[in-house]
N, C-alpha and C positions, 0 to 999 in steps of 0.2 A: 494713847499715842495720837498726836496732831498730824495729818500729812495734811499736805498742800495740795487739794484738786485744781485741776486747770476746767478754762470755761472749753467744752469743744468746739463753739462756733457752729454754723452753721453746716447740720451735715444730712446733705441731699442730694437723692439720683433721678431724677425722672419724677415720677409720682411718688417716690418715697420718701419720706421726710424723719431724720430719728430726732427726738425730744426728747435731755434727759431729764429722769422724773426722780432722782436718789441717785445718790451717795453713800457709800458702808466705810463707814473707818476701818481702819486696823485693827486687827486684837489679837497679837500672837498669841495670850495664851489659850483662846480658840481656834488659832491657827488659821484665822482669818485676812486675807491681804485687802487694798483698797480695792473699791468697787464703785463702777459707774451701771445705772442703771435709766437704758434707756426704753420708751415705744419706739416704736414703728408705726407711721402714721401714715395714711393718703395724704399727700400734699396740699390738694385739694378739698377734700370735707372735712382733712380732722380724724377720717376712720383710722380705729384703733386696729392695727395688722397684727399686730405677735409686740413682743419683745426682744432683748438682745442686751447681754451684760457684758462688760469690760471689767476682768481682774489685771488689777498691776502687781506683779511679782513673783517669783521663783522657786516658791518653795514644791516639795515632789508634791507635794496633795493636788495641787495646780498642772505645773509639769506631766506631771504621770497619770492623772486620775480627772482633774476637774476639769481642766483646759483654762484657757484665758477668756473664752469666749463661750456663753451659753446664749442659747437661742430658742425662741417658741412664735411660730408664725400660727395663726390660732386658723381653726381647719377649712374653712369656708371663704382665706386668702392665699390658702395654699397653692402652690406651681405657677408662680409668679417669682420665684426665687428670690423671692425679699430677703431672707434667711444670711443668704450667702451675698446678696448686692451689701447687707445690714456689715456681714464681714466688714465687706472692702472696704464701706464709708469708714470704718473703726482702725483703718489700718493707720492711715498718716496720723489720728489723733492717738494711737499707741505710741506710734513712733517720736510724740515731741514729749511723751515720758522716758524716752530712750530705750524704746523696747525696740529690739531687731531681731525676736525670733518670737512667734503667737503659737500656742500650741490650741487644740482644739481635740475634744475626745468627746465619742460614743458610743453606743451601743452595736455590737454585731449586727443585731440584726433589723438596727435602722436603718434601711438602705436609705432614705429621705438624705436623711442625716448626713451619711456617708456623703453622697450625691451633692449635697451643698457645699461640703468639706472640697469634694473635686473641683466646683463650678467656681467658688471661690480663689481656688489657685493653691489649695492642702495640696502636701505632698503624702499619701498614708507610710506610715512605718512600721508600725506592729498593730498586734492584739497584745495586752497584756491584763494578765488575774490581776483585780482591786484585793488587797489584804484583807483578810477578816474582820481588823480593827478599821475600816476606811465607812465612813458615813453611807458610800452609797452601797457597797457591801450587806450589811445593815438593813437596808430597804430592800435587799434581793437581788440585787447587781451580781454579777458575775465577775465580766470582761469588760474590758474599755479597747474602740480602735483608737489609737493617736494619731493627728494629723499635723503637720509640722509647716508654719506658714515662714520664710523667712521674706521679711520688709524691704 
């Protein structure tokens, strides 16, 4: 399957700069949606801060379980809320795929996690059990919080 990525343009806060470095096609019968994959940079040197992925699209693995937006600020740039600035910058370029609602999910007991999801502008909604057949299940997941971002 072909989708049509868009360029995001420049997207930066301050000393934050995201560059993206990939692209994930589609492949439903992975059940995989598109995917933008960006760093997180210093504006300034270039330092590599974490990352931050954008999925487009709606299916429950996403919605319920994966979220739209995965996140890893690597530990030694941590509490600088890159994580959750990394959100925002991602909002308007969600939105000219026509996305008006970004879900984002965690762990219970990432309060990090959590904490970005609020800083960000997450509304939380639930806990809910990942199914036994769910990839991150699999790897020893439990529960997921959901947080519900509308644009």
């Amino acid at each position: 399957m072909i989708y049509n990525f868009l360029d995001p343009g420049e997207l930066e806060d301050g000393e934050l700069k995201l560059v993206l470095v990939n692209t994930l096609s589609p492949d439903p019968k992975k059940g995989l949606v598109p995917a933008y994959e960006f760093e997180m940079r210093h504006r300034g040197s270039g330092e590599k801060l974490g990352h931050i992925n954008l999925r487009i699209g709606n299916m429950d693995k996403i919605v319920k379980y994966g979220g739209h937006l995965g996140y890893d600020v690597y530990p030694e740039h941590r509490g600088h809320h890159y994580a959750a600035r990394s959100c925002q910058l991602l909002f308007p370029f969600a939105m000219s795929h026509g996305v008006s609602t970004l879900w984002v999910t965690c762990n219970p007991d990432n309060i990090a996690s959590r904490r970005t999801c609020e800083i960000a502008g997450g509304a939380f909604i639930e806990i809910v059990d990942l199914p036994e057949d769910n990839d991150q299940y699999q790897e020893g997941e439990r529960q997921k919080c959901r947080y519900r971002f509308e644009l």
